[in-house]
C-alpha positions as CSV (number, residue, x, y, z in Angstrom):
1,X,5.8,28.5,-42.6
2,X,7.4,32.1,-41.6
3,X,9.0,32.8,-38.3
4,X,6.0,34.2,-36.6
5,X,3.6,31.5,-37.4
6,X,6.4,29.2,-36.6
7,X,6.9,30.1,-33.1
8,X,3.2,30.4,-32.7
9,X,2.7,26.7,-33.3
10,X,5.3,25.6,-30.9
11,X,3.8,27.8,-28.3
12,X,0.7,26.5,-28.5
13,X,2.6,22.5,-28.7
14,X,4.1,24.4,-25.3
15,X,0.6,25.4,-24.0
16,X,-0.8,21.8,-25.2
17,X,1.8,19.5,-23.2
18,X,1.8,22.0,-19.9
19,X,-1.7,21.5,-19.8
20,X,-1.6,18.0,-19.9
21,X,1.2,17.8,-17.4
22,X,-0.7,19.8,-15.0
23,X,-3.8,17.2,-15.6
24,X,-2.1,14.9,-13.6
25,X,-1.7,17.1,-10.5
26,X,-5.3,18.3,-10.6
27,X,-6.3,17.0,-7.3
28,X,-3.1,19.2,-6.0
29,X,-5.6,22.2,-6.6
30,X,-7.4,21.4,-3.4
31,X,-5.6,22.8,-0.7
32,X,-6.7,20.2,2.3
33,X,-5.3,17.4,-0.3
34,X,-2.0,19.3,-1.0
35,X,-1.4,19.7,2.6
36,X,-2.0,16.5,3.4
37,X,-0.4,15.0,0.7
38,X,3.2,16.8,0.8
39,X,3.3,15.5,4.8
40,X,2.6,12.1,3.4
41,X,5.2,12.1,1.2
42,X,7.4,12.7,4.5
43,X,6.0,10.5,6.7
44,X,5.6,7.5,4.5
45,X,9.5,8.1,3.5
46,X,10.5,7.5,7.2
47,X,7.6,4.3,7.4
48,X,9.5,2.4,5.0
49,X,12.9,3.7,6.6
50,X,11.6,1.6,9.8
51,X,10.0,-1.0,7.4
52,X,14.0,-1.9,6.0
53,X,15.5,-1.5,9.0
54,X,13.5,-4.0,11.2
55,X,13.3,-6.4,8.7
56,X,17.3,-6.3,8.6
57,X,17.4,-5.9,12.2
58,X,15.2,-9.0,13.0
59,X,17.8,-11.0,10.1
60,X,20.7,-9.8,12.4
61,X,18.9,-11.0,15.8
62,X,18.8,-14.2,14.3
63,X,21.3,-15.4,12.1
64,X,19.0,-14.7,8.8
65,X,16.4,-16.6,9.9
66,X,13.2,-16.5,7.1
67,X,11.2,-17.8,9.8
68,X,11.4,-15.0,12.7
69,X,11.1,-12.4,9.7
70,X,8.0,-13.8,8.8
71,X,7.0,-14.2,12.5
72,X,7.7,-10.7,12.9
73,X,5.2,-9.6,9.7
74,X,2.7,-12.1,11.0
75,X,2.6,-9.6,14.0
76,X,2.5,-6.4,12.7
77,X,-0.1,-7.4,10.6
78,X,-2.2,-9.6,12.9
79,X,-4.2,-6.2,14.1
80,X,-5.5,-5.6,10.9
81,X,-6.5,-8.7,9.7
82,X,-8.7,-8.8,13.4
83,X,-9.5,-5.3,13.7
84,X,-9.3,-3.7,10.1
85,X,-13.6,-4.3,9.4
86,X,-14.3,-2.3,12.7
87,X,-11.6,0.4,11.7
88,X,-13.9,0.7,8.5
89,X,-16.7,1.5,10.6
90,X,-15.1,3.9,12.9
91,X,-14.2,5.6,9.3
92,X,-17.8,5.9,8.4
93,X,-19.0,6.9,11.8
94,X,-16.1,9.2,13.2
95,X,-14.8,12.7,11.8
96,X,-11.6,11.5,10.0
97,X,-9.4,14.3,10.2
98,X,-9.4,14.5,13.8
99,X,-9.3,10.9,14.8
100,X,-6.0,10.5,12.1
101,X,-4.0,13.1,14.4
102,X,-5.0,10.9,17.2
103,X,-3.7,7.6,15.4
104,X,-0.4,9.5,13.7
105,X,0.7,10.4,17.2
106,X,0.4,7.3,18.5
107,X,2.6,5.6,15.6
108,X,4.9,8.5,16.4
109,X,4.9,7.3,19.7
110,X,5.5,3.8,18.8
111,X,8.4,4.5,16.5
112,X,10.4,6.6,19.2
113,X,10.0,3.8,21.9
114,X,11.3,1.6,18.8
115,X,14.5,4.0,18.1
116,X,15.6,4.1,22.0
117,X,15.8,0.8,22.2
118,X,18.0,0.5,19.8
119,X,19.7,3.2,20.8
120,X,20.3,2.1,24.6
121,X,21.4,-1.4,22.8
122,X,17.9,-3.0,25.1
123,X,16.6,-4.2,22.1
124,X,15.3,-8.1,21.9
125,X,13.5,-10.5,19.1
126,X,10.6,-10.6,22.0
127,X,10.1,-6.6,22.3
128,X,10.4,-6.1,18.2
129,X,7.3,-8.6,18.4
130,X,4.9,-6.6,20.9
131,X,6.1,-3.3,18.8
132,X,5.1,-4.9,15.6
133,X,1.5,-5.7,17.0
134,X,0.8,-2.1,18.7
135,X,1.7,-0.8,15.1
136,X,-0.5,-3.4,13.8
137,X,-3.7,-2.2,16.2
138,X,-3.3,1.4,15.5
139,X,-2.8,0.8,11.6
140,X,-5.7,-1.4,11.1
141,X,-7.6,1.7,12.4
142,X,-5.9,4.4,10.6
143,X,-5.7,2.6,7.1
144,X,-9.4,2.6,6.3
145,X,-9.5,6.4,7.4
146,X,-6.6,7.4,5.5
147,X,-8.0,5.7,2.7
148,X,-11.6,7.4,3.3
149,X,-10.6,10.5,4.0
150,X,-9.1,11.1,-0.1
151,X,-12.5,11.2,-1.1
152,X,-13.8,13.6,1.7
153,X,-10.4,15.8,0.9
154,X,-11.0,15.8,-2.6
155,X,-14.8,15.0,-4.0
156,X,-15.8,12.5,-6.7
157,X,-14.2,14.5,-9.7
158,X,-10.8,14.5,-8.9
159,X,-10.8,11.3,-6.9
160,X,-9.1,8.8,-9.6
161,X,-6.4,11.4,-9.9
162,X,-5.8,11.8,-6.3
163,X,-5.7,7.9,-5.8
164,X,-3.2,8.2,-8.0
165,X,-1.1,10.8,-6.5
166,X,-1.7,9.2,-3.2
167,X,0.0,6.2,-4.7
168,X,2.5,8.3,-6.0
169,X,4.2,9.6,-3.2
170,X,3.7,5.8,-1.6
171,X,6.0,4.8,-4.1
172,X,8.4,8.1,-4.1
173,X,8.6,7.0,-0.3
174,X,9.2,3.2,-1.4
175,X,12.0,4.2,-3.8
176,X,13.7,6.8,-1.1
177,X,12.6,5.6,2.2
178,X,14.8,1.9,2.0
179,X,17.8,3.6,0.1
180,X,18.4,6.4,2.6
181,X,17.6,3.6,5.3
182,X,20.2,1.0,3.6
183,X,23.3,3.9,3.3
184,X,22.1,5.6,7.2
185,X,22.1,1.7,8.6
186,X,25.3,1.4,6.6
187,X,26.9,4.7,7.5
188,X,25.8,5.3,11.4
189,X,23.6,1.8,12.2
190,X,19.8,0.7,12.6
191,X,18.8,3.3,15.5
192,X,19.0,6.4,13.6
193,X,16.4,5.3,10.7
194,X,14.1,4.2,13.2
195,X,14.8,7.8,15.0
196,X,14.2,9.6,11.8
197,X,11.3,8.0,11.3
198,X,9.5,9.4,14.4
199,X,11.0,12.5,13.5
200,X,9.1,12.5,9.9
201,X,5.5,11.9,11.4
202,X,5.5,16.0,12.8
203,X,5.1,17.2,9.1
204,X,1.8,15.0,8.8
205,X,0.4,16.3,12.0
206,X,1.1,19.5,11.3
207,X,-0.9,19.3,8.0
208,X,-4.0,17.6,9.5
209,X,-4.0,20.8,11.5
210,X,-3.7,23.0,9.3
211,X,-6.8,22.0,6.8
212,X,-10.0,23.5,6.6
213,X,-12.7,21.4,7.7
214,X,-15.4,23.3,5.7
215,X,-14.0,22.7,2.6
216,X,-14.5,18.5,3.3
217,X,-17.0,17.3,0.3
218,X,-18.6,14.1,2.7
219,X,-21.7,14.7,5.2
220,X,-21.3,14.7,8.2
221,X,-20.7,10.9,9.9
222,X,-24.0,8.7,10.7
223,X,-24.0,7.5,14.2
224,X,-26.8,4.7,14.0
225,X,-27.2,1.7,14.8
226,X,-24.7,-0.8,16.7
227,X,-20.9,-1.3,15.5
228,X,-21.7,-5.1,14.8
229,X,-24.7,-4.0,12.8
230,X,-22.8,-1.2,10.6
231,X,-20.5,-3.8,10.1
232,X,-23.0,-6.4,8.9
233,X,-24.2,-3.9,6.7
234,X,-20.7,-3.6,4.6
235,X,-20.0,-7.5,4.2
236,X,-23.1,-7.7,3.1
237,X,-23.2,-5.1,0.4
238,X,-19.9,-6.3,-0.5
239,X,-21.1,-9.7,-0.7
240,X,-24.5,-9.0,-2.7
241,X,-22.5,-6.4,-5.5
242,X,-20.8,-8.6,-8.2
243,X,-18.8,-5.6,-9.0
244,X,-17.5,-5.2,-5.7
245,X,-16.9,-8.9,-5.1
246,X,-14.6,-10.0,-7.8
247,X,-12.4,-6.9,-7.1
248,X,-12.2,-8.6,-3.7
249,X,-11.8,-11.8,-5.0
250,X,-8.8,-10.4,-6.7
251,X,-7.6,-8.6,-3.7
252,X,-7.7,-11.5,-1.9
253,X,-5.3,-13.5,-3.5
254,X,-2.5,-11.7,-4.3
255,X,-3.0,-9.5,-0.8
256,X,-2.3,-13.1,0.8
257,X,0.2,-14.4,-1.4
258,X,1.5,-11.6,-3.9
259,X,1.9,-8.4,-1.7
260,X,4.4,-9.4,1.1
261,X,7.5,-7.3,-0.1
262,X,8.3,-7.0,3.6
263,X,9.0,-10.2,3.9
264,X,9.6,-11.5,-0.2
265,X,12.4,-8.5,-0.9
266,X,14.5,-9.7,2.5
267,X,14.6,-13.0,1.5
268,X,15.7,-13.0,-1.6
269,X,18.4,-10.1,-0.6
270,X,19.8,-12.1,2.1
271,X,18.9,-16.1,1.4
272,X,19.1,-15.8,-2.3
273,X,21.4,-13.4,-3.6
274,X,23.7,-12.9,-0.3
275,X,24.0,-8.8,-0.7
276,X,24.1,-6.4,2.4
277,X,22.0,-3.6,3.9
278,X,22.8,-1.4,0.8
279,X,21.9,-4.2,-1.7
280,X,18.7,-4.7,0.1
281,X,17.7,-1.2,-0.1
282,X,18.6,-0.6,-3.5
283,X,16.5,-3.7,-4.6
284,X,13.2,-1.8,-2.8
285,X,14.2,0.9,-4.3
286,X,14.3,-0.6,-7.7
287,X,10.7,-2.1,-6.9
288,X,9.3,1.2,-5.6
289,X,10.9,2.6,-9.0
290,X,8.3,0.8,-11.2
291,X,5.7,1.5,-8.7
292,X,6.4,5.2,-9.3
293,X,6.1,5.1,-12.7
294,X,2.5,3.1,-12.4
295,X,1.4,5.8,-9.6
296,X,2.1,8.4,-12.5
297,X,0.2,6.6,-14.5
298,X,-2.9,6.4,-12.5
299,X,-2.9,10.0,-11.8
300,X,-2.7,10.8,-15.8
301,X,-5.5,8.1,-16.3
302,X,-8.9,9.1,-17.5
303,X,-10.9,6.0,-15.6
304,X,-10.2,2.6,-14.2
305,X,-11.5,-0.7,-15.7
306,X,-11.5,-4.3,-14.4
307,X,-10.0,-5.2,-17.3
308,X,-7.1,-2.8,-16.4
309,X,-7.4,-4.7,-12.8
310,X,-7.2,-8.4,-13.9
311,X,-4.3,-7.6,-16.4
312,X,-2.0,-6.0,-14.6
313,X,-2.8,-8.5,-11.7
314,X,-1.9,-11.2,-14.0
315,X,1.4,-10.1,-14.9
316,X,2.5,-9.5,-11.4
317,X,2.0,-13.4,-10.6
318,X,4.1,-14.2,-13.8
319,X,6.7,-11.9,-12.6
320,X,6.5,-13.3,-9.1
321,X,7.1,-16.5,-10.4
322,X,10.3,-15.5,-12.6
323,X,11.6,-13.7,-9.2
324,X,11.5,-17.2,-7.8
325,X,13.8,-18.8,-10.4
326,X,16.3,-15.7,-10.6
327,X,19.7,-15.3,-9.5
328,X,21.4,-12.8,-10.3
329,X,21.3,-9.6,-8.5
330,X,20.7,-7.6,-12.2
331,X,18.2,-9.5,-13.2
332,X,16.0,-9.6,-9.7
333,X,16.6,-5.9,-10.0
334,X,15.0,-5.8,-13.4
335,X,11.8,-7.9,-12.3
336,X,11.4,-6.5,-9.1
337,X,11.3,-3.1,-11.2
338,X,8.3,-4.8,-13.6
339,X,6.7,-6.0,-10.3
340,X,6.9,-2.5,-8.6
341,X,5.0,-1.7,-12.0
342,X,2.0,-4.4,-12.3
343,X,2.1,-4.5,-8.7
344,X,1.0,-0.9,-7.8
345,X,-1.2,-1.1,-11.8
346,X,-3.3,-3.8,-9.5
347,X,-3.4,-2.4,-6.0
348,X,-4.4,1.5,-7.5
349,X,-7.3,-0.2,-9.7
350,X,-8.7,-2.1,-6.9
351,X,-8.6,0.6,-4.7
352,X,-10.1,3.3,-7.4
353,X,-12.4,0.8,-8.4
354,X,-14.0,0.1,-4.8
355,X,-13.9,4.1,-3.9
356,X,-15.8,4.9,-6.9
357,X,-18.3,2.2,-6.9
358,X,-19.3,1.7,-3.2
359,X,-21.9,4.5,-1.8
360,X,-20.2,7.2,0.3
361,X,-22.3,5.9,3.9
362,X,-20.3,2.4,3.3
363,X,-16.9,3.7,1.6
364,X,-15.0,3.2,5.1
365,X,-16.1,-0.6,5.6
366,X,-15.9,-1.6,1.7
367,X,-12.4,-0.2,1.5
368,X,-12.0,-1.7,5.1
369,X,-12.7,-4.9,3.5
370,X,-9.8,-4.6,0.7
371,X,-7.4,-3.4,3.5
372,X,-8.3,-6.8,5.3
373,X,-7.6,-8.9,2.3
374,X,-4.2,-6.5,1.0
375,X,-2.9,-6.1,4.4
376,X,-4.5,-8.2,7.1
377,X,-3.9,-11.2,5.1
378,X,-0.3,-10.6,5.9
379,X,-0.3,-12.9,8.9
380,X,-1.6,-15.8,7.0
381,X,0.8,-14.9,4.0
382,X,3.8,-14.0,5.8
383,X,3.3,-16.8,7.8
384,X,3.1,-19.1,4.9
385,X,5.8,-17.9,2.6
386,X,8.4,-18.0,5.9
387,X,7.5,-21.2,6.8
388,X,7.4,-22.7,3.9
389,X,10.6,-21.1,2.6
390,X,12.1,-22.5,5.7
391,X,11.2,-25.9,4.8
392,X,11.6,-26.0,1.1
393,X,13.8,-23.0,0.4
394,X,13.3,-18.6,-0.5
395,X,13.0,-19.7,-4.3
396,X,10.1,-22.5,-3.9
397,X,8.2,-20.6,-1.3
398,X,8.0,-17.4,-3.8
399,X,7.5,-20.0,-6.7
400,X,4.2,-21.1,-4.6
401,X,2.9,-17.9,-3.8
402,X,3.1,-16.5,-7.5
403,X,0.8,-19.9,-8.4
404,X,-1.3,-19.1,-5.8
405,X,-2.4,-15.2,-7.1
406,X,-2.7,-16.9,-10.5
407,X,-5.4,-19.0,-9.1
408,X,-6.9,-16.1,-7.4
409,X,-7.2,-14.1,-11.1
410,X,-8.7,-17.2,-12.8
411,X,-11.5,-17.3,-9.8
412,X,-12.1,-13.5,-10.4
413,X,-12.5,-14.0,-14.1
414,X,-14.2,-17.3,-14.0
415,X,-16.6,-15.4,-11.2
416,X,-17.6,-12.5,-13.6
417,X,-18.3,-14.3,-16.6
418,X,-20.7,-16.9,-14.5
419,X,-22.4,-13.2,-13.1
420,X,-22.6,-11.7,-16.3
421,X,-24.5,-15.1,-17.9
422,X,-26.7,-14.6,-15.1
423,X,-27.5,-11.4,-15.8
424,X,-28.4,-11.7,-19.5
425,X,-30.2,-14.9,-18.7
426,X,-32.4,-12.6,-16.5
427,X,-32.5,-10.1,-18.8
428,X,-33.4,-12.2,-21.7
């Protein structure tokens, strides 16, 4: 091959790979979604700023006590798991965009009152409580519209690939939001992060200003019929789709007894492996690391299977489990990493999954539904799994809970196979 032709090929290798690359930013093409998007990555940075320094706060407060932590999460996630079905209806019946700057300010609101009282040195257990259930009411309304709103931002051609950057910067903000926060808590205490992290909700505002409302792909919100009765309407889809109830069943599970990093990471930081605030922070990070790295791989994927869904949920119970019976600081490091991975491999596929297989007039309550059963079931699992690891100890209580999502994926599997003989019975 001569020098021309040579040089040729490797430009077009060049073209080949930047085109691929830029696949996985497609969704970035759509202005409203980049806007939104880049003040995400902000805002969600400073949320799990807050996130690791009120769980390390709460420890302080009371001599590492599992117990107040988890009362703390039960809290903060109460809200949702009362109120997260009727946010899904307000998502299907109210205009997103607007009512989000509405709920945004009021979490910044929540997070300054948060930071002074730290700062003025007024803070008590009792007052971390009643902040952890006001950020619990607004976010079991602002969840299902965030979640909602991708597909109204985006359209159904470039929604696996913006679930997937969505997840990304979650994770980029998982990986640099409890780092910064361990080194600022170590550095110049707890009330800065929490200050910063009011600070980081303007750049979110600002972009929900900033978009263009007609270039949203939904219709206009319906406005009929009762909010008990457009409520009604979603469990029941959800309950009468076998498709849509073995993701649930799935979600179910290891949202209970799987997905409680706020309370899972703490524990083992402090209780099992004795580090400090800088330790803590790095193990998050190293859990948002592998998260990353499955967020990238969502956005490059073509589609999202079940099969993808029950693997990946499988392997994040068996690495739960080997969390349990770690350690050393390395090693919990290491499988926290693979957890970040399967972890985020699960929670992007059930969330793809639901958005692309649930009609756009019920997307708000069927994804309200999953953010019951990933989030409100906090209370129940947080609860639980500090409890529990009061009684029994950090390393049984984790042992327990990684059982518990394996259980969850046999149901799901053992619930589609019994559909799908139903189905060719019927058919036959």
């Amino acid at each position: 091959m001569n020098t021309p032709e040579f040089i040729a090929a490797w430009r077009g290798r060049i073209d080949g790979w930047s085109t691929a690359a830029a696949r996985g930013f497609q969704a970035l093409r759509v202005r409203n979604f980049r806007l939104f998007w880049t003040g995400q990555l902000i805002s969600l940075t400073g949320t799990w700023m807050q996130t690791t320094a009120q769980a390390w706060l709460v420890l302080k407060l009371t001599n590492d006590s599992p117990f107040a932590l988890g009362t703390v999460i039960t809290l903060q996630f109460l809200p949702v798991m009362l109120f997260a079905l009727y946010g899904g209806v307000l998502a299907d019946r109210l205009p997103k965009r607007r009512t989000l700057v509405i709920t945004q300010t009021l979490l910044m609101i929540q997070a300054t009152i948060f930071g002074v009282l730290v700062v003025t040195g007024l803070i008590q257990l009792w007052q971390i409580y009643v902040l952890a259930v006001i950020q619990g009411l607004i976010t079991a309304i602002d969840n299902p519209l965030r979640q909602a709103f991708i597909y109204e931002m985006v359209g159904r051609e470039d929604l696996v690939n913006a679930v997937g950057l969505n997840s990304m910067t979650f994770q980029g903000a998982r990986i640099f939001g409890p780092a910064l926060a361990g080194v600022v808590i170590k550095l110049i205490g707890i009330a800065p992060t929490l200050i910063l992290n009011a600070i980081s909700f303007i750049p979110v505002i600002w972009a929900l200003l900033l978009m263009d409302a007609r270039a949203f792909f939904a219709a206009p919100p319906k406005r009929d019929g009762s909010m008990f009765d457009n409520l009604k309407e979603g469990l029941t889809y959800a309950r009468r789709t076998p498709a849509i109830l073995s993701i649930l069943i799935v979600a179910g599970f290891i949202g209970t007894f799987g997905f409680n990093f706020t309370v899972i990471v703490p524990l083992v930081a402090d209780n099992v492996l004795k580090t400090d605030a800088t330790g803590y922070g790095l193990l998050s990070a190293a859990m948002g690391f592998g998260a990353l790295i499955a967020a990238f791989g969502t956005a490059y994927a073509h589609r999202i299977t079940m099969r993808r869904l029950l693997i990946s949920g499988g392997l994040f119970s068996i690495f739960l489990g080997m969390l349990a019976l770690s350690s050393s600081y390395g090693l919990s490091a290491v499988v926290l990493a693979i957890m970040g991975f399967t972890g985020i491999t699960c929670a992007t596929s059930i969330n793809t999954l639901l958005q692309l297989t649930t009609p756009e007039q019920l997307r708000g309550r069927v994804i309200s539904i999953n953010i019951l059963l990933t989030q409100g079931s906090t209370p129940i699992g947080g609860f639980f799994l500090g409890t529990l690891g009061q009684l029994a100890g950090v390393a049984t209580a984790i042992f327990v809970c990684a059982a518990l999502c394996l259980v969850g994926i046999g149901v799901a599997v053992s619930y589609r196979w019994r559909m799908t003989r139903v189905v060719s019975a019927s058919t036959s």
